[in-house]
C-alpha positions in Angstrom: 0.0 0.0 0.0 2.7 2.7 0.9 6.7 2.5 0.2 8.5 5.4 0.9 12.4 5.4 0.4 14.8 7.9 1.5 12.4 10.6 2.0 13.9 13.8 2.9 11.8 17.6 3.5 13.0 20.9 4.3 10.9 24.3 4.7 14.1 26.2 4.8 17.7 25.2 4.0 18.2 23.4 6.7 16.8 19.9 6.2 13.5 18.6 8.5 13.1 15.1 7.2 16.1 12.6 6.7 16.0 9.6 4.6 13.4 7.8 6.3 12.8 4.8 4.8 9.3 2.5 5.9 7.0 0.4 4.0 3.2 -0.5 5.0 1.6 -3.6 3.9 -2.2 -3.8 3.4 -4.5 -4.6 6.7 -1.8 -3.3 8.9 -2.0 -0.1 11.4 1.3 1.6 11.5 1.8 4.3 14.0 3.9 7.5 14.2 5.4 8.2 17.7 7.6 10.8 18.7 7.5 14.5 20.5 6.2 17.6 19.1 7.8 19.3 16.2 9.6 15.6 15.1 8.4 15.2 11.6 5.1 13.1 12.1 2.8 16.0 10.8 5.0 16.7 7.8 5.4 13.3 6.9 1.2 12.6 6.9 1.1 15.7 4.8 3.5 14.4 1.9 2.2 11.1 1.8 -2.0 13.3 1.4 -0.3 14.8 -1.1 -0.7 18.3 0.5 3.7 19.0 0.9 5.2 18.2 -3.3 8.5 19.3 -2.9 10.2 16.3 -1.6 13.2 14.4 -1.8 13.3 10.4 -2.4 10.1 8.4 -3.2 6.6 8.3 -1.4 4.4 6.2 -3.5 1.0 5.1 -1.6 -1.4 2.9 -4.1 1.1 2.2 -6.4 1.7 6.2 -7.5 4.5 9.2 -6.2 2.4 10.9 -3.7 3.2 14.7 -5.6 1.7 12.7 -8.5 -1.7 12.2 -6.7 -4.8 13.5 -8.7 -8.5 14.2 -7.2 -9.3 10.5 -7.5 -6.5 9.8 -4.6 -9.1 11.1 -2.1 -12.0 8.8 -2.8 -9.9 6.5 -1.2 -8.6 8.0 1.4 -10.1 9.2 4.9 -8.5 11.7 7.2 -8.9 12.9 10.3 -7.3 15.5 11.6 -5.9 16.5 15.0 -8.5 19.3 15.4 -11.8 18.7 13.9 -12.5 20.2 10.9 -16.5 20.7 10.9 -19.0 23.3 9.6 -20.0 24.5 13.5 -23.5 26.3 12.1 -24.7 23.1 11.0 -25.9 20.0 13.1 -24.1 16.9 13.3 -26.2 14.9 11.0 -26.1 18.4 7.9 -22.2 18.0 8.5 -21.9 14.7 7.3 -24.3 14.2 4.2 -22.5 17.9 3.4 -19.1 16.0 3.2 -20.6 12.6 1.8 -21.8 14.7 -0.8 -18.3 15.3 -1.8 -17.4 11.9 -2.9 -18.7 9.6 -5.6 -18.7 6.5 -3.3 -22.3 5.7 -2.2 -22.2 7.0 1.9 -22.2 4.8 4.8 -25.3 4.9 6.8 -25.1 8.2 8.7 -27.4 7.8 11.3 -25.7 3.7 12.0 -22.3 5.8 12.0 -23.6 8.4 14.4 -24.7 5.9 16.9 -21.7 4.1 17.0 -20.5 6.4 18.5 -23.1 7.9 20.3 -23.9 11.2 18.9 -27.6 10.0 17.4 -29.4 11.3 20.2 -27.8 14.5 19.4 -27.9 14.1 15.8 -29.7 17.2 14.8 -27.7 19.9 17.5 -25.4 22.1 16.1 -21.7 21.4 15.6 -21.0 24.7 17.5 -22.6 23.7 20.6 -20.9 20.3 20.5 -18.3 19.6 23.5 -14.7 18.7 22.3 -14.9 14.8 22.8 -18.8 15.3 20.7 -16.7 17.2 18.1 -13.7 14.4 17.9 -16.4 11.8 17.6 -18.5 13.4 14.9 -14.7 14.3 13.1 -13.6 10.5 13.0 -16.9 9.3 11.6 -16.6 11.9 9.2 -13.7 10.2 7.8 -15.4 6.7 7.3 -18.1 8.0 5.6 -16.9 6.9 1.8 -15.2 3.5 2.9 -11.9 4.1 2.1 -9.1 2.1 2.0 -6.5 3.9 3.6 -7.0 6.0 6.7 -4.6 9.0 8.4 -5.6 9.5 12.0 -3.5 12.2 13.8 -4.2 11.6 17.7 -8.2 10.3 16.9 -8.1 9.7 20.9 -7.4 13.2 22.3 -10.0 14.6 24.5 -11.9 11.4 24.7 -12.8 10.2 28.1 -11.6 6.7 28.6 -15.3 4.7 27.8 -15.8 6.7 24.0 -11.7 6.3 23.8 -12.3 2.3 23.8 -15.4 2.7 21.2 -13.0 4.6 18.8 -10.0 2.2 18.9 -12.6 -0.8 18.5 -13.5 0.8 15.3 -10.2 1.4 14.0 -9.6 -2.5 14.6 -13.6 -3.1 12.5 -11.5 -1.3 9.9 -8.5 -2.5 10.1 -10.4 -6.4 10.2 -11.5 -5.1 6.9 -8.6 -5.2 5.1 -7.7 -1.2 5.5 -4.6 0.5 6.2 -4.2 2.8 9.2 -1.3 5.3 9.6 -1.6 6.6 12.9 -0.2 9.6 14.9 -0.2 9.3 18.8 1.3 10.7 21.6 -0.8 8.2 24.1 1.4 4.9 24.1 -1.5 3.0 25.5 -3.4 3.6 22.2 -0.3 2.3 20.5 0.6 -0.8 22.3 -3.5 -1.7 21.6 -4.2 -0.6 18.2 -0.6 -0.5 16.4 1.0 -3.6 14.1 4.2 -2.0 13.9 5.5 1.5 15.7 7.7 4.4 14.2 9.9 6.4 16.5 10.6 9.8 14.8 12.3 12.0 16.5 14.5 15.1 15.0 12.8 14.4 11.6 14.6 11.1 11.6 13.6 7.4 11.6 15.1 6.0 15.0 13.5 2.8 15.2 10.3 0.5 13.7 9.1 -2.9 14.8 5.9 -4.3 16.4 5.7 -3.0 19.8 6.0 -6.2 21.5 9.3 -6.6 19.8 10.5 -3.4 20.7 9.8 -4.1 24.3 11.3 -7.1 24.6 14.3 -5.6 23.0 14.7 -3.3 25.9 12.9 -6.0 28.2 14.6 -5.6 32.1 11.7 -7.6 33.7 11.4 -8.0 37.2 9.2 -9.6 40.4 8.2 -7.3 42.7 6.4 -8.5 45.8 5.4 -6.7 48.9 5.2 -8.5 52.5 4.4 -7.3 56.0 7.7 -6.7 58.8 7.0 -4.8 62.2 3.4 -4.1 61.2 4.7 -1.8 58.3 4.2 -2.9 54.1 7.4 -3.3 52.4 8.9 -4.1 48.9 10.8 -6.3 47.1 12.6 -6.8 44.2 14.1 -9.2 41.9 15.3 -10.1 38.4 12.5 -12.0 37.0 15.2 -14.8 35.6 16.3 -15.0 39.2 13.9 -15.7 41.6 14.7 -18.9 42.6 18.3 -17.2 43.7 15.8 -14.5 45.8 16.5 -15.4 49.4 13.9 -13.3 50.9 11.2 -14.0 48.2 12.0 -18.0 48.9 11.3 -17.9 52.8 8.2 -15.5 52.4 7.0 -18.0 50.1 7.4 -20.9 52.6 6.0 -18.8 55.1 3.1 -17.5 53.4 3.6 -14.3 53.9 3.4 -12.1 50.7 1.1 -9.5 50.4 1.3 -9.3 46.6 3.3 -10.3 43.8 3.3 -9.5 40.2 6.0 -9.1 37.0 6.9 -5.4 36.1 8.0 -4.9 32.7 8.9 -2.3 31.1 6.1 0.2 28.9 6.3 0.8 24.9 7.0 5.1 26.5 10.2 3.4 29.0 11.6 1.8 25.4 10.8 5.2 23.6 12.8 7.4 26.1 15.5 4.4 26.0 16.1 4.4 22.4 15.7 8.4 22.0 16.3 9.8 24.6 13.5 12.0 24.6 10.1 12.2 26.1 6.7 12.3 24.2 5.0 16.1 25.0 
């Protein structure tokens, strides 16, 4: 679906993109990690065909992205950071307004809205909408035309956990149907559940790409903590996880029956990220 070789990008002299390098396969959900201002905006607006002036090779469907005509966006879906919605008109005007811009037959708007659900408040206006409403009605948005390939830049953000989970299982529905995903995240959670195979950008540069599993076990220091009681007071231990059996204190509590708790601690898809770069997602 999308090879992109040695891509490079500069707004000014200086150069913002370095030869990054990625391919993504049909049916798989890529996503773009890294801190503000690395790259991961740019590089979703070369491959939509919005930034031309690049170097290397971007092709997605089997054409050079600066090549793209009209045609490239029936089958495409984007959604934006910040919603992009007509805020005079209600929910349910916004989208057959921008299903009317495509060719493809629409999806059922009023089955879309209440999946995720806004159909009680179908017919209120955008405008008086509250930011998670807005983010709702602004990924369904994108769906509306059944396209194959989807951008989705932080489709998440300023969901409250319960309509958070009904957005990811979506992007799975679509992902189960054979569609692409390239997604932008800050949240790590929303990577470890929803992502095939993670991008670290940082510095307009490609530091690392693998599942996420993969990448944690790469940086994997696993390790048994366990908490007991001594002198009326809760403490903590800790031990490698390959060495347990070599744990003196864990041994006798055990024989003793006298843990509190006990569970594995490994380490978290953002502890691999600040590992390999150095840096912090913001």
């Amino acid at each position: 679906m999308i090879s992109v070789r040695d891509l490079s990008f500069s707004y000014t002299r200086a150069p913002f993109l370095h030869d990054i390098s990625f391919e993504v396969g049909d049916g798989e959900i890529l996503g773009f990690l890294g801190p503000s201002g690395a790259g991961k905006s740019t590089l979703q607006k070369i491959l939509i065909g919005m930034l031309k002036h690049y170097g290397g090779s971007a092709v997605v469907d089997g054409r050079e992205a600066r090549l793209q005509g009209g045609d490239y966006y029936e089958r495409i879906g984007i959604v934006f950071e910040f919603p992009t919605l007509y805020e005079k008109l209600t929910a349910r005007q916004n989208l057959r307004f921008f299903s009317s811009l495509y060719r493809t037959p629409p999806r059922d708007i009023d089955a879309m809205l209440e999946a995720v659900g806004l159909l009680p408040s179908a017919d209120q206006k955008a405008g008086e909408y509250s930011k998670g409403m807005k983010s709702r009605l602004n990924f369904i948005k994108a769906l509306l035309h059944n396209p194959a390939l989807l951008f989705l830049d932080e489709p998440t953000s300023g969901l409250d956990p319960t309509n958070a989970q009904v957005i990811k299982q979506m992007i799975l529905t679509e992902r189960a149907k054979g569609k692409t995903v390239l997604l932008t995240t800050h949240n790590m959670q929303d990577a470890t559940e929803l992502c095939d195979r993670v991008a670290f950008i940082v510095d307009g540069e490609l530091r690392a790409l693998d599942t996420p599993r993969n990448l944690i076990l790469r940086k994997a220091v696993s390790e048994v903590a366990y908490t007991y009681l001594e002198d009326g007071r809760e403490r903590e231990g800790v031990c490698d996880i390959r060495a347990t059996r070599d744990d003196a204190l864990l041994n006798r509590l055990i024989a003793e029956n006298r843990l509190q708790t006990i569970h594995s601690r490994e380490q978290t898809l953002g502890d691999v990220f600040m590992d390999i770069t150095g840096r912090v997602l913001s």
